[in-house]
FIPA-448784 format. One line per 5 residues: number of its first residue (from 1); for each residue y, x, z of N, C-alpha, C, O. Coordinates in steps of 0.05 Angstrom, whole numbers. Each point is the difference from the previous one (the first is absolute). Last residue first. Layout:
# residues N
NUM> Y,X,Z,Y,X,Z,Y,X,Z,Y,X,Z ~ ...;
END
This chain:
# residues 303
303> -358,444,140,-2,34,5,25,3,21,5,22,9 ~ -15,-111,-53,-13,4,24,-4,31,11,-6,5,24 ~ 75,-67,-85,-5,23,0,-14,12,25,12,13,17 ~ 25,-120,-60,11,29,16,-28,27,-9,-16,-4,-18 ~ 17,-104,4,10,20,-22,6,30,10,3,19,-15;
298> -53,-121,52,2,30,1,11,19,-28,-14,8,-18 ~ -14,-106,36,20,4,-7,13,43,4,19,14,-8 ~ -107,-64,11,15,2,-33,20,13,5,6,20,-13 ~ -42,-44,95,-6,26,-10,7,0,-28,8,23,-8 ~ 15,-101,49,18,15,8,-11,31,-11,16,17,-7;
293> -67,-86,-9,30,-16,-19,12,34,10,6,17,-17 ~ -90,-33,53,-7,12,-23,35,0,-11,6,17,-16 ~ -22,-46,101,5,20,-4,2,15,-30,13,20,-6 ~ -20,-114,19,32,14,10,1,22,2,22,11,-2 ~ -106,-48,-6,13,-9,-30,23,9,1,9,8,-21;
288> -60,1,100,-11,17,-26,20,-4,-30,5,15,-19 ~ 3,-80,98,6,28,-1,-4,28,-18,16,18,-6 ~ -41,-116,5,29,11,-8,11,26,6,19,12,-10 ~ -116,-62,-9,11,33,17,28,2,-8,8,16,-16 ~ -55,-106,-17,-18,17,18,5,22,23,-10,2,22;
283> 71,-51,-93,-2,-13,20,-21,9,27,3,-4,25 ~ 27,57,-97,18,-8,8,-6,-21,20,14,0,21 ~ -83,22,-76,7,25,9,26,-4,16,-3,15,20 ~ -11,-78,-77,-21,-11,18,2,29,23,2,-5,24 ~ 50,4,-101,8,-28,21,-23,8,26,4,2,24;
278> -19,52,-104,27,6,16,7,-18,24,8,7,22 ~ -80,-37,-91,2,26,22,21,7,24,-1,-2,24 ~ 20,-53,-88,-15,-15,19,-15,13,17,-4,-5,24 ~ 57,34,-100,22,-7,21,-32,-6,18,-6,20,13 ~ -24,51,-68,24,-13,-8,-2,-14,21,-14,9,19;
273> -46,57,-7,-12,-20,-23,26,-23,5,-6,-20,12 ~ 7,130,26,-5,-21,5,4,-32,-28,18,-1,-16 ~ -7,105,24,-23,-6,-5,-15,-32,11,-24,-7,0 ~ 109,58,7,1,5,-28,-36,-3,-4,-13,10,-19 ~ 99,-25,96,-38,-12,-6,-7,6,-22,-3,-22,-11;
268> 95,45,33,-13,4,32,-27,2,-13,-14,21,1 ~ 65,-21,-72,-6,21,11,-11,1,24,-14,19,8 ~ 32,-101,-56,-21,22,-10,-2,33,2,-15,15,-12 ~ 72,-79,60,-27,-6,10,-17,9,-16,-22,6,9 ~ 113,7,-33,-4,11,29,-24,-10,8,-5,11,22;
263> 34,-41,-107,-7,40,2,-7,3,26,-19,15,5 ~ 36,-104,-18,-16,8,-18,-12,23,7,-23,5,7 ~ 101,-26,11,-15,-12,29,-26,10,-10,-13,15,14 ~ 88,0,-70,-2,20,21,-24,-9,9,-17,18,0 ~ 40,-91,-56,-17,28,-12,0,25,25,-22,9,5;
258> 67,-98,13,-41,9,-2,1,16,-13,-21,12,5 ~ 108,-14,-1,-10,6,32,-29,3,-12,-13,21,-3 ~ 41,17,-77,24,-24,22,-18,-1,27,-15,17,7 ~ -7,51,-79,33,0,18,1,-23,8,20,-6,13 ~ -87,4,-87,12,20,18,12,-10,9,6,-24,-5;
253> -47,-69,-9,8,31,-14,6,24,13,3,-2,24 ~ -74,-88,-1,29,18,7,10,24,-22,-12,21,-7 ~ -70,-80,8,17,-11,-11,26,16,2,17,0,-18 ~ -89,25,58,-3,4,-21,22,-14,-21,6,8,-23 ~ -36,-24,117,15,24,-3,11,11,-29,20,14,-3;
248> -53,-118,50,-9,22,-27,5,22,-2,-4,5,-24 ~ -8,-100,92,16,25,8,-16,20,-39,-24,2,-8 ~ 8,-92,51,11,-2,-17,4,34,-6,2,5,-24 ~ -43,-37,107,-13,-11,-23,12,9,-27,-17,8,-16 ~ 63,26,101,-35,9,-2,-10,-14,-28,-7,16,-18;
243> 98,-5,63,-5,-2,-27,-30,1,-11,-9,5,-22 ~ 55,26,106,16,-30,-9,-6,-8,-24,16,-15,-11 ~ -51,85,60,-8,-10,17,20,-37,-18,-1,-25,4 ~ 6,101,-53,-27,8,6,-3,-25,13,-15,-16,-13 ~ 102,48,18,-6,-14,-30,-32,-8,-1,-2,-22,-11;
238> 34,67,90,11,-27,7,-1,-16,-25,2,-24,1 ~ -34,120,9,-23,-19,15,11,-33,-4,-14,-19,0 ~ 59,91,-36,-20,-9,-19,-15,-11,18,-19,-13,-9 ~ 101,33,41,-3,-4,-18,-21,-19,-14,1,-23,-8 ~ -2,82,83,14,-29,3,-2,-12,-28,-17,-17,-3;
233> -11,105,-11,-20,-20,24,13,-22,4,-13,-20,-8 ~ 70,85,-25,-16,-8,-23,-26,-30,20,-2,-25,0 ~ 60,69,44,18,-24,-9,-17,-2,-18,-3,-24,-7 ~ -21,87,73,0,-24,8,10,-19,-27,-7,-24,2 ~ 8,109,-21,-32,-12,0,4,-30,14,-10,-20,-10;
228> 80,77,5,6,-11,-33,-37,-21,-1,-9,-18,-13 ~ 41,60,103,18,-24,-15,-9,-10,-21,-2,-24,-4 ~ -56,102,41,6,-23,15,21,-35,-4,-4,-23,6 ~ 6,115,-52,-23,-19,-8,-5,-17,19,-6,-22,-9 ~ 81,77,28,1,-14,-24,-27,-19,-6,1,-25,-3;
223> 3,74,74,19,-17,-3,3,-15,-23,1,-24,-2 ~ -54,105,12,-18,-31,13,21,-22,-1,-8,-22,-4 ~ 35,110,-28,-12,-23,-24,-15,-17,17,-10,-20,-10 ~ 114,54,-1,-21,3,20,-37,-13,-4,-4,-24,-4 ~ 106,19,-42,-28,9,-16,-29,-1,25,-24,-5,-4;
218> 128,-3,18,-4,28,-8,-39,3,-11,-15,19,-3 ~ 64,-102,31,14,13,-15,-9,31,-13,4,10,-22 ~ -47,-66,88,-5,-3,-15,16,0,-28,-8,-10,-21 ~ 24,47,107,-25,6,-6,-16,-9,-35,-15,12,-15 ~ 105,-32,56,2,22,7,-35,14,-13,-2,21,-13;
213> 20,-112,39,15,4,-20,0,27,-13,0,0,-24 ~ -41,-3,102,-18,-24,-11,8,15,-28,-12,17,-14 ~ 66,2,86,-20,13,1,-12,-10,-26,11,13,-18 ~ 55,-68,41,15,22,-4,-29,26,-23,-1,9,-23 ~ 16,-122,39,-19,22,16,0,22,-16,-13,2,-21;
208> 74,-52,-9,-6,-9,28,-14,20,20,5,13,20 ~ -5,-38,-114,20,22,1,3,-5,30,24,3,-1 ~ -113,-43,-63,33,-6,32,4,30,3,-16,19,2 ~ -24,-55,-88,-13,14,15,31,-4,10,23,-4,-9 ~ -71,-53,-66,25,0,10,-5,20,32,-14,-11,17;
203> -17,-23,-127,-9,8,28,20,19,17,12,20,-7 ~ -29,-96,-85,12,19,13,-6,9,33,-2,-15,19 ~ -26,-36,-125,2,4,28,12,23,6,3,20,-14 ~ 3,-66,-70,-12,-24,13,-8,7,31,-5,-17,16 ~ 45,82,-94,14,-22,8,-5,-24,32,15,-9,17;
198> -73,85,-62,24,1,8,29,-3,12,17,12,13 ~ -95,-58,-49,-13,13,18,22,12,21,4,-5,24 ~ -14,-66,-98,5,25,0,0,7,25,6,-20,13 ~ -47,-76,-34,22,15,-2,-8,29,9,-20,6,13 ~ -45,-79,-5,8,15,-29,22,20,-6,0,16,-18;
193> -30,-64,103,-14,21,-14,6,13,-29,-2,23,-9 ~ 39,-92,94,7,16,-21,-20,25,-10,5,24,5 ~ -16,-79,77,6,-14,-23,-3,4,-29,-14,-11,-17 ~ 23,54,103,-29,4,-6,-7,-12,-26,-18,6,-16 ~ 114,39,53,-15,-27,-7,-23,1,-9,-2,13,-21;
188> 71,65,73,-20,-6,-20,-1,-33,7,7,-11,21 ~ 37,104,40,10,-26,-15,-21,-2,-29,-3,19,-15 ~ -20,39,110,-7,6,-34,15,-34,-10,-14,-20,0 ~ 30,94,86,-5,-31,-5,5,5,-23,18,15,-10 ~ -21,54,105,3,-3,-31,-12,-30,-8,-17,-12,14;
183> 21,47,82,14,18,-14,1,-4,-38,10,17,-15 ~ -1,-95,97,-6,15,-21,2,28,-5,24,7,-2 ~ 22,-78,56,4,31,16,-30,13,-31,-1,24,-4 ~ 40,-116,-13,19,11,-1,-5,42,16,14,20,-4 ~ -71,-105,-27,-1,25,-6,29,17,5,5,21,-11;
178> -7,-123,41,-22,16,0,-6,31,3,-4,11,21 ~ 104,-48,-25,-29,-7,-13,-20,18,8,1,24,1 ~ 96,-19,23,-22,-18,11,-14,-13,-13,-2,-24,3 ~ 58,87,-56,2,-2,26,-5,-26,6,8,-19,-14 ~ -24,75,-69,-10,-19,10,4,-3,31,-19,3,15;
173> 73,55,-56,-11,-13,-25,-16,-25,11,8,-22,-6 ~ 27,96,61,23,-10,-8,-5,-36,-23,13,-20,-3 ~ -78,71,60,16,-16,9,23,-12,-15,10,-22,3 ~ -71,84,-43,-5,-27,-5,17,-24,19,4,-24,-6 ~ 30,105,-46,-5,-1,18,-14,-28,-1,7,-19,-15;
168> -26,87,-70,12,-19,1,-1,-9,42,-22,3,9 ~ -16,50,-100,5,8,26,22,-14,14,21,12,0 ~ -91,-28,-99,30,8,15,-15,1,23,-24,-5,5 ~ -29,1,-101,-3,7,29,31,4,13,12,20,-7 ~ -87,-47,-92,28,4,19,1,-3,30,-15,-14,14;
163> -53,40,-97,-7,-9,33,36,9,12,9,20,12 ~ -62,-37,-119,21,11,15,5,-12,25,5,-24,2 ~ -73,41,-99,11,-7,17,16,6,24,-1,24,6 ~ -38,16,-87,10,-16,-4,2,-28,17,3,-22,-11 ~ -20,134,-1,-7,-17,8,16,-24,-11,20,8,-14;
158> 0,87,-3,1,-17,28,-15,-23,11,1,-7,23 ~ 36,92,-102,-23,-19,4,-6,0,30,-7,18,14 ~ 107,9,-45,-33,16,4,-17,-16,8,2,-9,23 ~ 94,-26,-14,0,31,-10,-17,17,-8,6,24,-5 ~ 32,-136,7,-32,26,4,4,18,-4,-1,5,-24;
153> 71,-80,70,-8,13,-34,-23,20,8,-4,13,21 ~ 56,-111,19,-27,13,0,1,17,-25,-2,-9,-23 ~ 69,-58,83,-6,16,-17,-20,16,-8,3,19,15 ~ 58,-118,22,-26,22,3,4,27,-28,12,-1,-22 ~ 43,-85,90,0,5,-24,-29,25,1,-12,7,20;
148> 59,-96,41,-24,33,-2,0,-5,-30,-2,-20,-14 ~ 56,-44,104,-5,6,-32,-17,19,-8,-11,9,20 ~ 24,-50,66,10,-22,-9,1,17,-31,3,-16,-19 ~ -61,32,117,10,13,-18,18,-24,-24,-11,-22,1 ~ 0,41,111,-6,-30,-15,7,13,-37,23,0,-7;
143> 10,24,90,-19,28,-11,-19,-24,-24,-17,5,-18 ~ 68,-54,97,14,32,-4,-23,6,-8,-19,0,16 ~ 10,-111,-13,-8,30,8,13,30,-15,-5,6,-23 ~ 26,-93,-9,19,3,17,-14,22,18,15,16,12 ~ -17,-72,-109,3,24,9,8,-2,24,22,-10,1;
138> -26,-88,-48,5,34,2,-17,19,13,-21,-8,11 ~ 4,-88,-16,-12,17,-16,13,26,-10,-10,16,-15 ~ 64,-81,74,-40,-7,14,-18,17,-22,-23,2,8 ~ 123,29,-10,-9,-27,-2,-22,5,12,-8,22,8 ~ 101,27,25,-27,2,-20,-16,-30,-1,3,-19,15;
133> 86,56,11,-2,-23,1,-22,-7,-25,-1,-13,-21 ~ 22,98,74,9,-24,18,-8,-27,-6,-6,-18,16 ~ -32,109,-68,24,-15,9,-1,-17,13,-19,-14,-5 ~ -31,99,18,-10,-15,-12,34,-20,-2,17,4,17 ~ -51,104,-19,14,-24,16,11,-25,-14,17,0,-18;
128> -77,72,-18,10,17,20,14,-19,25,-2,5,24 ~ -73,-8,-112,28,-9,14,-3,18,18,-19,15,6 ~ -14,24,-97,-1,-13,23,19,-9,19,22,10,3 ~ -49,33,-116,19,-16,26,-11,-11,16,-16,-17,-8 ~ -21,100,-55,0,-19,18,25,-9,12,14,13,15;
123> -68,56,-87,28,-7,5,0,-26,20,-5,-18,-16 ~ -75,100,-12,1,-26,9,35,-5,6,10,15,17 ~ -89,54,-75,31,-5,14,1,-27,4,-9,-16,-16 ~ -63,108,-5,-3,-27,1,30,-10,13,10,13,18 ~ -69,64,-72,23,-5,7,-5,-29,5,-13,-15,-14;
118> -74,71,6,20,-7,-21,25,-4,10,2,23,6 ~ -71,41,6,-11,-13,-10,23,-27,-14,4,-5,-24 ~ 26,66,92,-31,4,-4,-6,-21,-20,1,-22,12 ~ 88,82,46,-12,-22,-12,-27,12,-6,-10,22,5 ~ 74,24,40,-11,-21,12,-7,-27,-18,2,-23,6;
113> 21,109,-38,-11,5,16,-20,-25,21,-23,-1,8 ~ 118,4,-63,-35,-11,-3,-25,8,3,-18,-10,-13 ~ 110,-29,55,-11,22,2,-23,-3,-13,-18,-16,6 ~ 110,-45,-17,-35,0,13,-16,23,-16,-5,2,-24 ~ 115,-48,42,-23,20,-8,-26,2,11,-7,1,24;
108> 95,-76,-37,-24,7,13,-13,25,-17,-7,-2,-23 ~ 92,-76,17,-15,9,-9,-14,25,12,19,15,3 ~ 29,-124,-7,-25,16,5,-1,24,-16,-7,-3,-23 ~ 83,-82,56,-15,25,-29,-13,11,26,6,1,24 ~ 33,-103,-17,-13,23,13,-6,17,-17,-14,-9,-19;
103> 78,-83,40,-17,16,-20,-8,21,17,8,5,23 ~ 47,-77,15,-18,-16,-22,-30,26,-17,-22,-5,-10 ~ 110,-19,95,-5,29,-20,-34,-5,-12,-19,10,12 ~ 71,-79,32,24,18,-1,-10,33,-17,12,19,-11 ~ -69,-89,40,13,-16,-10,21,21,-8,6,-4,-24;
98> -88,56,53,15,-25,20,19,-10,-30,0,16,-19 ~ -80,69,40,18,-17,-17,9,-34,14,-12,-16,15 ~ -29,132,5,14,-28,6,8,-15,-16,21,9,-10 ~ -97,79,-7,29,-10,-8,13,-32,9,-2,-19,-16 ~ -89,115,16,13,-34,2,28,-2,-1,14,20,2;
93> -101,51,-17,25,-10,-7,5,-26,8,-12,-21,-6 ~ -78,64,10,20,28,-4,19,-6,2,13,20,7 ~ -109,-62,17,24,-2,7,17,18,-5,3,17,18 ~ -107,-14,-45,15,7,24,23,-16,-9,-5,-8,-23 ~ -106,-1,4,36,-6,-15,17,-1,23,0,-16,18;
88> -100,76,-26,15,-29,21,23,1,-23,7,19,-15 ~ -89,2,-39,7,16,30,19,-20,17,-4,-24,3 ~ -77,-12,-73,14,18,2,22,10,27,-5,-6,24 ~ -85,-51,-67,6,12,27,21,19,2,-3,19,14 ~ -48,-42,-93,10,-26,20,18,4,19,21,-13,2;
83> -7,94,-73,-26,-24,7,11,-34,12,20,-14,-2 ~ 32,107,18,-13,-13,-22,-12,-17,14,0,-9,23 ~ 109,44,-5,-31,11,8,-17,-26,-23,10,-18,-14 ~ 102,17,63,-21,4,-22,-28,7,1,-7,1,23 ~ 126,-47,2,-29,0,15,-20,19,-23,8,-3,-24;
78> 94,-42,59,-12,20,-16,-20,2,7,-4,-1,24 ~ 82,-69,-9,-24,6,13,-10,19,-20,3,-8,-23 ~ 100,-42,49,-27,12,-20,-27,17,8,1,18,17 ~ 82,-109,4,-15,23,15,-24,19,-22,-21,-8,-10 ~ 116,-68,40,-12,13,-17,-26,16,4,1,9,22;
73> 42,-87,46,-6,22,-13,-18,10,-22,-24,-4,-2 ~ 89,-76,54,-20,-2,-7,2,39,-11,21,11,-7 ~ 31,-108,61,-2,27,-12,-30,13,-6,-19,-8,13 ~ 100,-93,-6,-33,14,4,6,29,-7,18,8,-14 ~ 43,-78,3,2,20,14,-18,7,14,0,5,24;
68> 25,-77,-98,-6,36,-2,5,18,22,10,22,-4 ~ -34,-128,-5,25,9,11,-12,28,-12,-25,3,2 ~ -37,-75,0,14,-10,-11,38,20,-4,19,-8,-12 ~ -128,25,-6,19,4,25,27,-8,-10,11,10,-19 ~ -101,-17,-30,10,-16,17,11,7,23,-7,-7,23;
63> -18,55,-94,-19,9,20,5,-24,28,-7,2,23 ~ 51,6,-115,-31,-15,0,-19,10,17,-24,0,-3 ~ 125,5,9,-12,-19,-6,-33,-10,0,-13,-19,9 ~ 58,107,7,3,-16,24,-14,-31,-10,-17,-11,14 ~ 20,71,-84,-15,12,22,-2,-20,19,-21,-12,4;
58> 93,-1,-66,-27,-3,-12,-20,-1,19,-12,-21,5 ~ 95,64,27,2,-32,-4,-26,-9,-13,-12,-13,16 ~ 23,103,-16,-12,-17,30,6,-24,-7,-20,-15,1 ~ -17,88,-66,19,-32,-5,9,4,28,-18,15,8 ~ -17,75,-11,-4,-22,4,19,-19,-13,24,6,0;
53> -58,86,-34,23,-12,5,-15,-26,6,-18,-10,-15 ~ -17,118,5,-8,-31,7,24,-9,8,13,13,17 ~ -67,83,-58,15,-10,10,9,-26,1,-9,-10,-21 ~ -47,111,4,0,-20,-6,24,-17,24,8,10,21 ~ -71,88,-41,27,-9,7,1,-39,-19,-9,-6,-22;
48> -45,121,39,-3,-38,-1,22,-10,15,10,7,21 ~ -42,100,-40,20,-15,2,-14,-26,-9,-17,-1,-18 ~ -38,83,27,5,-20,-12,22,-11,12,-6,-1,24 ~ -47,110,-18,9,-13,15,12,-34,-26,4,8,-23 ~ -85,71,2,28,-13,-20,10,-24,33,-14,-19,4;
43> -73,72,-4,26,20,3,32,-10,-9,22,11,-1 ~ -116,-53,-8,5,7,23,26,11,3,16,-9,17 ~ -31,-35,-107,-7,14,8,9,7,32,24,2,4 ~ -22,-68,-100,9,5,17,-3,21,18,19,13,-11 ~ -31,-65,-86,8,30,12,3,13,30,7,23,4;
38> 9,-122,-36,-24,20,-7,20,24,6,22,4,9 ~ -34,-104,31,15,22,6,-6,21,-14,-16,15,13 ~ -8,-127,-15,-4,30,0,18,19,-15,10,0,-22 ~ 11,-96,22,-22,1,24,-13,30,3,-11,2,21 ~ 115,1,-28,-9,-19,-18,-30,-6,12,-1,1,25;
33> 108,16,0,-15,2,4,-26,-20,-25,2,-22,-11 ~ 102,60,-7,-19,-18,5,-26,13,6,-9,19,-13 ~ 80,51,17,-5,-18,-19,-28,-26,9,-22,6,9 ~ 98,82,29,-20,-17,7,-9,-17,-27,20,0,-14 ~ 39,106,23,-7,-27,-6,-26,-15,8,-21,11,0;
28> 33,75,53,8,-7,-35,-2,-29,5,-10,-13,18 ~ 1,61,67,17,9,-13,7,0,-23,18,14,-8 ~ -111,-38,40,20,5,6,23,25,-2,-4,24,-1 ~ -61,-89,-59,-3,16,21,25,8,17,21,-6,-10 ~ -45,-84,-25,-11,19,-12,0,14,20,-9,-7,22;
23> 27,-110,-24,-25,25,2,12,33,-10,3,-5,-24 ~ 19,-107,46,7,16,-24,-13,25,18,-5,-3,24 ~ 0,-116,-25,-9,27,17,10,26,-25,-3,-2,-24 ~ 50,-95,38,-15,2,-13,-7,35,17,15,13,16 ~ 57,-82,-2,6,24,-21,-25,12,-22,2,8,-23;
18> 15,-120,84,-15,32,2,3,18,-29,-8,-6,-22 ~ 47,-88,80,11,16,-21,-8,28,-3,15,19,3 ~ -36,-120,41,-6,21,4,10,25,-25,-14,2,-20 ~ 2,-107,31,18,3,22,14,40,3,20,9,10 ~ -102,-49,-66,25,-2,-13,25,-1,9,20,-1,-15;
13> -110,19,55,9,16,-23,28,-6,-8,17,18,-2 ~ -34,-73,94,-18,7,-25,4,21,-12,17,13,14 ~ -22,-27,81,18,-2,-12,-11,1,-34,-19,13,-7 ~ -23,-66,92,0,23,-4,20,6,-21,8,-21,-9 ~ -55,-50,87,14,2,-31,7,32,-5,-2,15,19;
8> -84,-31,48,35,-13,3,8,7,-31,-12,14,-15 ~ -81,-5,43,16,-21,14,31,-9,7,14,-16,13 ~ -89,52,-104,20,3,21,4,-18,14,1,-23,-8 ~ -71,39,-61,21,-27,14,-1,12,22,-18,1,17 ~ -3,50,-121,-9,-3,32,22,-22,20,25,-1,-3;
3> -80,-8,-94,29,13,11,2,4,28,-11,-16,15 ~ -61,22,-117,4,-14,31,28,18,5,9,21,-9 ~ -36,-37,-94,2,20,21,7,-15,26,18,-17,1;
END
């Protein structure tokens, strides 16, 4: 299994003291979360609750800070919907942690109403402030993520891949970079094909631009297909354009990146003669090729 190379050290598992995800309904007992939810039904509101003890002494070490007085946040992310393309992963919970208060409980109701297809939970440490006497491979950008635990249960045939998505400031996150006024940025390695999908990207919409945020929270659908279309298109034009001789789609399993990539060009071109086609269509009419990526991406409701 490929790993992803981070540019800064990161905390490990074993620095990390996780309760584990517990699940029912609310107002009864919770019991371990498991990968499907049976029985479930629109009308049943869900409690999720989970929880995290930092080492810091451990922590600080192998994030090479030599002193514990870094700070850093808990943060849980709830998210759901099907297919590739599922809905946004909102932000429900966070919790300060500093040297002096190490742990965080989580626990959260989620309307189910507002679910679709499956439950999705993200537990995240991020810095918050970096230590004084960080090394040349710490941590020292604010929002810089340093742990992620995951959760994924199916409530109702969904698909079998998963389009994570935060809302995140980019001034705060990427201040003076490039993309910093962006309204959205897809984290990926063109590298990494084999890995999970889930795991291997994330797309990151600026809480910044208020309106934007606002639009593409509530489903809006040129908004939406405009993002989820641009990123499929970046995507597969930049594997396409980096892999011409060798390139197999076929080798990819579900769910990991090439397998999505897979689906998203056998839905743009479902009549085009595999990669060299595709290449050549890409080098001929990139435009045509970026629109075809973004009209896939249309999920909304034209009436």
């Amino acid at each position: 299994m490929s790993r992803i190379a981070y540019p800064f050290l990161r905390i490990p598992d074993e620095a990390i003291e996780f309760t584990g995800w517990h699940i029912g309904d609310v107002g009864l007992p919770l019991f371990p979360a498991t990968e499907i939810l049976e029985d479930w039904d629109y009308a049943r509101d869900l409690t999720l609750s989970g929880s995290v003890t930092v080492d810091w002494e451990a922590a600080s070490s192998a994030i090479g800070f030599g002193d514990g007085d870094w700070l850093a946040l808990a943060q849980l992310s709830i998210g759901t919907g099907q297919g590739h393309l599922p809905r946004l992963v909102r932000n429900v919970a966070s919790h300060r942690l500093s040297k002096d208060s190490t742990s965080a409980l989580f626990e959260v109701v989620v309307p189910g109403q507002s679910l679709s297809a499956q439950l999705i939970a993200r537990l995240d440490i991020i810095l918050l402030e970096s230590s004084v006497s960080a090394s040349e491979l710490s941590p020292v950008a604010k929002g810089s993520r340093l742990w992620r635990e995951e959760l994924d249960v199916i409530i109702e045939d969904g698909g079998n891949a998963r389009f994570p998505v935060s809302s995140i400031s980019f001034q705060a996150a990427f201040a003076d970079k490039p993309h910093q006024f962006a309204p959205w940025y897809v984290d990926w390695r063109p590298e990494d094909l084999f890995g999970d999908f889930s795991s291997k990207v994330v797309l990151y919409v600026n809480s910044d631009e208020e309106l934007f945020l606002e639009r593409f929270m509530q489903g809006e659908r040129l908004t939406v297909q405009a993002v989820l279309g641009g990123v499929a298109a970046q995507m597969c034009s930049t594997v396409l354009l980096h892999n011409t001789d060798e390139l197999d789609f076929d080798v990819f399993e579900e769910g990991s990146v090439g397998g999505v990539l897979r689906h998203w060009l056998h839905q743009a071109f479902p009549d085009e003669g595999g990669v060299a086609s595709l290449v050549r269509l890409l080098h001929n009419d990139p435009g045509a090729f970026n629109a075809a990526m973004i009209a896939v991406a249309d999920m909304g409701d034209r009436s």
